[in-house]
MMTF fields as JSON, N, C-alpha, C and O atoms, coordinates in Angstrom:
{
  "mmtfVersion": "1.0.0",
  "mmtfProducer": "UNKNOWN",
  "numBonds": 455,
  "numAtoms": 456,
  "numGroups": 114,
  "numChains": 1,
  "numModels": 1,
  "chainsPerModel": [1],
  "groupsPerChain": [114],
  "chainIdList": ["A"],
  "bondAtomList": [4, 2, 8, 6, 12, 10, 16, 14, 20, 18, 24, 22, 28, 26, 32, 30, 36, 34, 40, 38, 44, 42, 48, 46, 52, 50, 56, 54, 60, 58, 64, 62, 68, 66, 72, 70, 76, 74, 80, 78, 84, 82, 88, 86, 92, 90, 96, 94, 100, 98, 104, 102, 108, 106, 112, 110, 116, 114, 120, 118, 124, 122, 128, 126, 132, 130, 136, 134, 140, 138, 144, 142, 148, 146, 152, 150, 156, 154, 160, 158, 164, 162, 168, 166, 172, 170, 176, 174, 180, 178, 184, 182, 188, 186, 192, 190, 196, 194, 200, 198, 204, 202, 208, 206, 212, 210, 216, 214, 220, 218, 224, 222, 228, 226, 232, 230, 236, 234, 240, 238, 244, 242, 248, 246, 252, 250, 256, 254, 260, 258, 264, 262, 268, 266, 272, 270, 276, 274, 280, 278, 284, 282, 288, 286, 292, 290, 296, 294, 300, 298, 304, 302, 308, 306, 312, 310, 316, 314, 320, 318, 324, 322, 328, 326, 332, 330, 336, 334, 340, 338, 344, 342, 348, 346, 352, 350, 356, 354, 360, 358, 364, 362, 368, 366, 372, 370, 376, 374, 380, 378, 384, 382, 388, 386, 392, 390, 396, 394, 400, 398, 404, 402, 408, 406, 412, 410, 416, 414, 420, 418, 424, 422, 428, 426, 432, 430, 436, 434, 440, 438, 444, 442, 448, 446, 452, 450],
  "bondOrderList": [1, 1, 1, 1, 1, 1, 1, 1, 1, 1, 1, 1, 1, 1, 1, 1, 1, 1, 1, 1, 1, 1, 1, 1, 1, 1, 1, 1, 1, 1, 1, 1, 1, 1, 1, 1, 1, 1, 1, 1, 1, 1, 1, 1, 1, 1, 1, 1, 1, 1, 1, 1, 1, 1, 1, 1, 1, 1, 1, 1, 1, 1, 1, 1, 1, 1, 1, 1, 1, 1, 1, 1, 1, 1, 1, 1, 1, 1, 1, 1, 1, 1, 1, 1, 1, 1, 1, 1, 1, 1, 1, 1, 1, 1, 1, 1, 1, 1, 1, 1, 1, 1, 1, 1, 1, 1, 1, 1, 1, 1, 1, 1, 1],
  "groupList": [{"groupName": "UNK", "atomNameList": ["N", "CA", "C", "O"], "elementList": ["N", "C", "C", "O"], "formalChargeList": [0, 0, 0, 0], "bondAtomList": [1, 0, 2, 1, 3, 2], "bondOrderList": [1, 1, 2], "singleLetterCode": "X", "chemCompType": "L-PEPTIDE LINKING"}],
  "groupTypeList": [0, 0, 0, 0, 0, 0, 0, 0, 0, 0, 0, 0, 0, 0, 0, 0, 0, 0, 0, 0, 0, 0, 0, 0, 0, 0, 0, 0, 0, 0, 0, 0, 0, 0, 0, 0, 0, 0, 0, 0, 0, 0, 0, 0, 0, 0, 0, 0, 0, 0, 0, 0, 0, 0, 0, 0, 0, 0, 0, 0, 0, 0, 0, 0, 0, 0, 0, 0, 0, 0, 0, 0, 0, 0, 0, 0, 0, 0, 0, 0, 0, 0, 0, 0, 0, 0, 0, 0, 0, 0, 0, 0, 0, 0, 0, 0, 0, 0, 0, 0, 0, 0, 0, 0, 0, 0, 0, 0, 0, 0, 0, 0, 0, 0],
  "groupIdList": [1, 2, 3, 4, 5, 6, 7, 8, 9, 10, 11, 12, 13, 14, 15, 16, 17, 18, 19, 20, 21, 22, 23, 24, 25, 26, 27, 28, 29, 30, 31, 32, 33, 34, 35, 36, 37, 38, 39, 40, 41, 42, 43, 44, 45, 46, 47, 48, 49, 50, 51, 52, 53, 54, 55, 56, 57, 58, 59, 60, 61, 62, 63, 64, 65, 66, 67, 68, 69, 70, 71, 72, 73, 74, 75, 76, 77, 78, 79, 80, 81, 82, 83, 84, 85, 86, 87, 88, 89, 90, 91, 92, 93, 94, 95, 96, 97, 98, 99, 100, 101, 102, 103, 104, 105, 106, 107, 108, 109, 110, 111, 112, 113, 114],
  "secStructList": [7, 7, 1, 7, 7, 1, 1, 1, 1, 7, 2, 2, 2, 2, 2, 2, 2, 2, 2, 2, 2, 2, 2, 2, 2, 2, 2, 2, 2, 7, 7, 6, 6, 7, 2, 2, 2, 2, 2, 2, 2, 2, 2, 2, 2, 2, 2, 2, 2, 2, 2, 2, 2, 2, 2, 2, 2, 2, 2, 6, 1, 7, 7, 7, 1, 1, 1, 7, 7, 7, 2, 2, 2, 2, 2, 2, 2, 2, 2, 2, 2, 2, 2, 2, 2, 2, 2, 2, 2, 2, 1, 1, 7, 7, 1, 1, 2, 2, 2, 2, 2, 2, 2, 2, 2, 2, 6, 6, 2, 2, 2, 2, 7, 7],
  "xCoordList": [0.842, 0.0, 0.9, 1.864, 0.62, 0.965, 0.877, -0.32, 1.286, 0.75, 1.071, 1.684, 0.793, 1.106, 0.348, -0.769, 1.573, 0.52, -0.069, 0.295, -0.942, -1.965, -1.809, -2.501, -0.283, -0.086, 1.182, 1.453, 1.613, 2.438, 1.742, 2.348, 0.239, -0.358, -1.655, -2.425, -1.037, -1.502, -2.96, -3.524, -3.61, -5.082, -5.966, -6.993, -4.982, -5.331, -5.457, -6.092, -4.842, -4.571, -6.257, -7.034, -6.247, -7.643, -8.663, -9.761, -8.271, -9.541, -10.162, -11.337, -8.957, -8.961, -9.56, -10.451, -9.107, -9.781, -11.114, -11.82, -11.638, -13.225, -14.028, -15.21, -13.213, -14.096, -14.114, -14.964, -12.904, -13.377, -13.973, -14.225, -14.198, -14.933, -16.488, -17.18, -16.876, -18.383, -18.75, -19.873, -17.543, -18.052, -18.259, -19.119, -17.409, -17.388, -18.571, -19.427, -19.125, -20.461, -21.667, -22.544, -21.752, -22.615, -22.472, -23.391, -21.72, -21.661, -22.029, -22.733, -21.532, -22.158, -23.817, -24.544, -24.22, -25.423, -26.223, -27.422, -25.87, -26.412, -27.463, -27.028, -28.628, -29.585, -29.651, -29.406, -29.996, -29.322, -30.634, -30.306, -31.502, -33.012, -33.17, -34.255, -32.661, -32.833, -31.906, -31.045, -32.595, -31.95, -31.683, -31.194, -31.914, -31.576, -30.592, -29.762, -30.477, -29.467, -28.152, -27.011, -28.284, -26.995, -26.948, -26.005, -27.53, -27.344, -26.57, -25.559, -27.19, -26.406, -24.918, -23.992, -24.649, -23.678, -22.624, -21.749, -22.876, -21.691, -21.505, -20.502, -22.85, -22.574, -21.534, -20.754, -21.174, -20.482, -19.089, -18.277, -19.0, -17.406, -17.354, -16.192, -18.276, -17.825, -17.019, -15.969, -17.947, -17.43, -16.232, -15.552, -16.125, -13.943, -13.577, -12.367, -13.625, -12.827, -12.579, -11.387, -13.117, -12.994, -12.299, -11.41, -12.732, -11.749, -10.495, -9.699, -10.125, -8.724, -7.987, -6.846, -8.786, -8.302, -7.827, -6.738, -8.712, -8.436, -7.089, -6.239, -7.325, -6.15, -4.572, -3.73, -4.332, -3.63, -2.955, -1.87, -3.793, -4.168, -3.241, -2.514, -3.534, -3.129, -1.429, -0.495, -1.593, 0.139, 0.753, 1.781, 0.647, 1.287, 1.889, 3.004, 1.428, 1.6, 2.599, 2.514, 3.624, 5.196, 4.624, 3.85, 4.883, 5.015, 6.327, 7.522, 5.962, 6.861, 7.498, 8.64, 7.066, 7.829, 7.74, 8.26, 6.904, 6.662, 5.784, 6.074, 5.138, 3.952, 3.514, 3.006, 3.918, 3.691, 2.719, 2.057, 2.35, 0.657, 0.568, 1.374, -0.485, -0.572, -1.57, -2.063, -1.648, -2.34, -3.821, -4.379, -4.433, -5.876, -6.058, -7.0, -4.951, -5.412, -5.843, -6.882, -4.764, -5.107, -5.972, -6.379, -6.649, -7.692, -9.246, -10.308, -8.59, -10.109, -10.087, -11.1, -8.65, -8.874, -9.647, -10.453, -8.713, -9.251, -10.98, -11.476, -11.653, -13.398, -13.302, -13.694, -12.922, -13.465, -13.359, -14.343, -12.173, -12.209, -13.361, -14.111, -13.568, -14.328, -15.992, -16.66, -16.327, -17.374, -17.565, -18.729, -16.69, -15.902, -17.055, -18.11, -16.035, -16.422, -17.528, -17.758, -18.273, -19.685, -20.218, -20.44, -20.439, -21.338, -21.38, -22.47, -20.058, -19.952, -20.61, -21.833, -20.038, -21.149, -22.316, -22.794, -23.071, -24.514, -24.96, -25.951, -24.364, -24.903, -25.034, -25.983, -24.18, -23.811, -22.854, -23.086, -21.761, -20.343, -19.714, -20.0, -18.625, -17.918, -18.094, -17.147, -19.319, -19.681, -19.299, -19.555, -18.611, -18.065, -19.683, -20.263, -20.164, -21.587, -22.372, -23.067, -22.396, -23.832, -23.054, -23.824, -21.624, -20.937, -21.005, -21.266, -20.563, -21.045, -22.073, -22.039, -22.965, -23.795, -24.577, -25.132, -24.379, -24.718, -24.124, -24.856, -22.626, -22.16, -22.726, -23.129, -22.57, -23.559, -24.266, -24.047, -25.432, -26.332, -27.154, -28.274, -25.925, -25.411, -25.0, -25.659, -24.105, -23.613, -24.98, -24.817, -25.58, -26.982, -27.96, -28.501, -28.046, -28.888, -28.098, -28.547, -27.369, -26.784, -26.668, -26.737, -26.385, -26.697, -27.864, -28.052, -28.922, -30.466, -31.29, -32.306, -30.356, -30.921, -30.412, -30.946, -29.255, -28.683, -29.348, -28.865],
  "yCoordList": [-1.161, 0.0, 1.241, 1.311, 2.101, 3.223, 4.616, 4.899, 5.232, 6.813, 7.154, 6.313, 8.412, 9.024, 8.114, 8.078, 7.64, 7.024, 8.23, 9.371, 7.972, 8.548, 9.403, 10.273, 8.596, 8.98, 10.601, 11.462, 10.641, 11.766, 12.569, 13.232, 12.829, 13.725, 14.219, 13.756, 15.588, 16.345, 16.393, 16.433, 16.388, 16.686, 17.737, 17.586, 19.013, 19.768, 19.993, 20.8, 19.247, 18.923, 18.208, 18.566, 17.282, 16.527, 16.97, 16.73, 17.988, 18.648, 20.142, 20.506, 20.813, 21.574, 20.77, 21.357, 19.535, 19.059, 18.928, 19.253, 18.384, 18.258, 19.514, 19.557, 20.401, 21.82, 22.465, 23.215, 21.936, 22.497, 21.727, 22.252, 20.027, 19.349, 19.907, 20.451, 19.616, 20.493, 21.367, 21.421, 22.608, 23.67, 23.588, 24.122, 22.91, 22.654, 21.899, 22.507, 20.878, 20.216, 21.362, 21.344, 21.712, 22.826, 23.83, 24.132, 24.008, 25.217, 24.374, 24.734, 22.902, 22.229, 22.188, 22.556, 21.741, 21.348, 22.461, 22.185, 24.012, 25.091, 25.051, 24.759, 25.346, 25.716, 27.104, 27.896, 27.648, 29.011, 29.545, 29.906, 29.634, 30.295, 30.103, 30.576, 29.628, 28.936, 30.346, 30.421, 30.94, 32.778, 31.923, 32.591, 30.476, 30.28, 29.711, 29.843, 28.679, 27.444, 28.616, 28.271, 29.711, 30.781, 31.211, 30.713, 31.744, 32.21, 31.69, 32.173, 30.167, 28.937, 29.023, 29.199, 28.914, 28.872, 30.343, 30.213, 31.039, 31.599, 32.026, 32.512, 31.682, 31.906, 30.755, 31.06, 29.49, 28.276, 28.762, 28.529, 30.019, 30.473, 31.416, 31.674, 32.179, 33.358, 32.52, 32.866, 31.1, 30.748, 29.942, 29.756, 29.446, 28.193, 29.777, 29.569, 30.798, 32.104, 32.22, 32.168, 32.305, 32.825, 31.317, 31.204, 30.518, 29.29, 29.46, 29.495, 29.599, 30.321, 31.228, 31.2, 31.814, 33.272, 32.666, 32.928, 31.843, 31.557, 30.377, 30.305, 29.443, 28.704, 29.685, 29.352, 30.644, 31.303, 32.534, 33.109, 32.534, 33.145, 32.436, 32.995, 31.415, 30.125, 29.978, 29.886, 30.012, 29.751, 30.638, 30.252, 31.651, 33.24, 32.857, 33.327, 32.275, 32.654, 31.547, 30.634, 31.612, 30.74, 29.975, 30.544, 28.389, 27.759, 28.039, 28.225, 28.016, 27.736, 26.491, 26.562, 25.49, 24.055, 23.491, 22.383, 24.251, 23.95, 22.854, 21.943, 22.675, 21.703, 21.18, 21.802, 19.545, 19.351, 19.046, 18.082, 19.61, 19.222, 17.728, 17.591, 16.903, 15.975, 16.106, 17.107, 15.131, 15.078, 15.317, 16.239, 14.95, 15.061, 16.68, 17.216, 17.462, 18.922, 19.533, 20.18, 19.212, 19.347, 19.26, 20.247, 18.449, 17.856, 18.664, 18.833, 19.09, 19.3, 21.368, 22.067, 21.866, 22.986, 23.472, 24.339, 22.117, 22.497, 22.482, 23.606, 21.72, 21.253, 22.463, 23.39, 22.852, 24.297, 25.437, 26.108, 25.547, 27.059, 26.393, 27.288, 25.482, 25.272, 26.005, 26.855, 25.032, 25.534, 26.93, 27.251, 27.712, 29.225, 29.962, 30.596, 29.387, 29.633, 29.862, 30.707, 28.606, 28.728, 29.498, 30.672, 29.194, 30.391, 31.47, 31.757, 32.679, 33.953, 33.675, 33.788, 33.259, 32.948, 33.152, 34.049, 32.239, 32.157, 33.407, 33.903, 34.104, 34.939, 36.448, 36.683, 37.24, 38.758, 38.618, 39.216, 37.64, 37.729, 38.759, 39.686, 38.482, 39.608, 40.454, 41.065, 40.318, 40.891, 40.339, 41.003, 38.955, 38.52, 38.024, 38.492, 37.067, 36.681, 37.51, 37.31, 38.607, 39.293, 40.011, 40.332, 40.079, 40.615, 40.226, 40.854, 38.319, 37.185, 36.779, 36.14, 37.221, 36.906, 37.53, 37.034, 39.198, 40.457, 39.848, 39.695, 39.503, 39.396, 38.604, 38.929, 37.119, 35.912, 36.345, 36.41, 36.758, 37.184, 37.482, 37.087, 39.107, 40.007, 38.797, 38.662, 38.085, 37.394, 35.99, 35.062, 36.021, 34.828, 35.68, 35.165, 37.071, 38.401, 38.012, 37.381, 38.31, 38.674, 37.849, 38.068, 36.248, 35.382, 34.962, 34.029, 35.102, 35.169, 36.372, 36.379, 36.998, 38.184, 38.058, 38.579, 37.181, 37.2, 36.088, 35.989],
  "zCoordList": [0.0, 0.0, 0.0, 0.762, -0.753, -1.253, -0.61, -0.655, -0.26, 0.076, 1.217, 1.874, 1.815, 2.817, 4.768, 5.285, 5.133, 6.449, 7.137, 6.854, 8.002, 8.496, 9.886, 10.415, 10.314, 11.498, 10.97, 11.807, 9.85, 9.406, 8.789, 7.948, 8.949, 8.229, 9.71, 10.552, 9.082, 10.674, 10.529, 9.435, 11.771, 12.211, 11.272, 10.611, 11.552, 10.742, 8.861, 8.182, 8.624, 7.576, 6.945, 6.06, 7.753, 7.494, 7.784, 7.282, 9.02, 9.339, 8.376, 8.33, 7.671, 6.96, 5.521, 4.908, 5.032, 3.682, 3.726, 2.772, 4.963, 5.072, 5.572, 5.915, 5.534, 5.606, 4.071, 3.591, 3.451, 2.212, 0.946, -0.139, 1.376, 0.568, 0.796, -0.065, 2.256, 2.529, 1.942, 1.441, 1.841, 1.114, -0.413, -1.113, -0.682, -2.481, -2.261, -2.904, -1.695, -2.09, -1.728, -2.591, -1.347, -0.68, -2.244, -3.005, -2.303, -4.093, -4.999, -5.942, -4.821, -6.28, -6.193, -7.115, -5.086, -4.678, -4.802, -4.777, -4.97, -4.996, -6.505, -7.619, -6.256, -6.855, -7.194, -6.285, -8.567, -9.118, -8.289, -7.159, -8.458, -7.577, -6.541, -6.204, -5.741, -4.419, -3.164, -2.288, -3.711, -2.131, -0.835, 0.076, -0.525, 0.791, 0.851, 1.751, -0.479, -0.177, -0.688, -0.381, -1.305, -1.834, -0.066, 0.548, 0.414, 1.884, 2.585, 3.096, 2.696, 3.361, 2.733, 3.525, 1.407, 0.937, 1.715, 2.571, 1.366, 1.946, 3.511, 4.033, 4.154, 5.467, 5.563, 6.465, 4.981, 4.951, 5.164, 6.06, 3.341, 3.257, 4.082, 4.397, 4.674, 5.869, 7.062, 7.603, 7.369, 8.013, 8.224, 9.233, 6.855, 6.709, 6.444, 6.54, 6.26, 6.245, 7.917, 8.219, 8.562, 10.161, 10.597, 11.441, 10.052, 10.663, 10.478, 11.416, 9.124, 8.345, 9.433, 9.892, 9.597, 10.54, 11.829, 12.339, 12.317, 13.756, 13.935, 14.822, 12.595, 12.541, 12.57, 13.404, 11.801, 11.367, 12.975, 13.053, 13.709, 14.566, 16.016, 16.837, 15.909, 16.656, 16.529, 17.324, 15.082, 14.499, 14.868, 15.425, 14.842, 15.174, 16.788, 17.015, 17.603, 19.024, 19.018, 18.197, 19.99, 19.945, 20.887, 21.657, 21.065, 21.842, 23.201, 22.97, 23.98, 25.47, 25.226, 24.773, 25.403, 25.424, 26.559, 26.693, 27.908, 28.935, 28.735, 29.51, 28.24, 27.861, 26.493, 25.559, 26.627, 25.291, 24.52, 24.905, 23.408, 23.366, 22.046, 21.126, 22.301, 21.556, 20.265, 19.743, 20.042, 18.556, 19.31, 18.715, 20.112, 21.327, 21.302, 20.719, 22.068, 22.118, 20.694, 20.562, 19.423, 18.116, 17.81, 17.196, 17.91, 17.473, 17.85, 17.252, 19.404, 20.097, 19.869, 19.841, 19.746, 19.539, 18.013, 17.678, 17.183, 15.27, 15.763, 15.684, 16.103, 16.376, 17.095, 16.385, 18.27, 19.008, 17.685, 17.375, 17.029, 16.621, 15.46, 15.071, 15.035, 13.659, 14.117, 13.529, 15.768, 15.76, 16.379, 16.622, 16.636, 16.909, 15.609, 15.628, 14.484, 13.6, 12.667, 11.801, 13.229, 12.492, 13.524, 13.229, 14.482, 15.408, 14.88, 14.386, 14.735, 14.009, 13.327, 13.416, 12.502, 11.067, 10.986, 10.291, 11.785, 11.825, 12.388, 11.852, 13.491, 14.076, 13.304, 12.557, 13.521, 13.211, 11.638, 10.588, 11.924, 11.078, 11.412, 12.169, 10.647, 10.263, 8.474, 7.979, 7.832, 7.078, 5.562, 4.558, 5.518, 4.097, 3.57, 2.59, 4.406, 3.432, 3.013, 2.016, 3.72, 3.001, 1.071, 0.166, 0.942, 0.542, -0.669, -1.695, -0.355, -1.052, -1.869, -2.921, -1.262, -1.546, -2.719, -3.699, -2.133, -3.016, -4.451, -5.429, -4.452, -5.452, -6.644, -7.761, -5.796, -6.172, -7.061, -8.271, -6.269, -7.481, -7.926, -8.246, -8.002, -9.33, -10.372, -11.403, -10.134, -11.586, -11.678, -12.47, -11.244, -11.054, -12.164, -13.143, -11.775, -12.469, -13.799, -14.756, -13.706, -15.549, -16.29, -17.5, -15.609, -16.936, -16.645, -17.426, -15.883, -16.242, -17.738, -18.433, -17.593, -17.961, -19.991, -20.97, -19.876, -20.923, -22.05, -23.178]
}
């Protein structure tokens, strides 16, 4: 058997691919008329955007070395900031979906129109 073992490929790594397979199924699955399932859709990318952020966020700060953390804390912080993440999202945001969305469709408008 072939390929990368499982134990050299980080948490995040996997946990980051299945946030952005969801989202790609969620855009394929998108219905051009459907104002809710487009809603849904980018409250989705508002939200792997704020995940982005918070991952990135995380990296920035230096480890001590006082304490070593395992693949378990990894694991349970990626699931905390994810659902960090959607909460914003769902709630207020930080203003990318409605943005998104506007955009959406505008380009939904114009090749209707065409």
């Amino acid at each position: 058997m072939d390929g990368i073992p499982l134990n050299k490929i980080s948490a995040e790594t996997i946990f980051s691919s299945m946030e952005i397979k969801k989202t790609r199924n969620s855009i394929q699955n998108f219905q051009e008329k459907d104002d809710k399932s487009l809603k849904k859709v980018c409250s989705e990318m508002e939200s792997l955007f704020i995940f982005q952020l918070f991952k990135e966020m995380r990296a920035s700060i230096p480890e001590s070395g006082l304490i070593n953390k395992g693949k378990g804390e990894e694991i349970y912080t990626l699931m905390l900031d994810s659902n960090r993440a959607k909460e914003i999202a769902s709630g207020s945001g930080i203003g990318l979906a409605p943005i998104l969305y506007n955009q959406l469709k505008n380009i939904n408008n114009e090749n209707t129109e065409k």
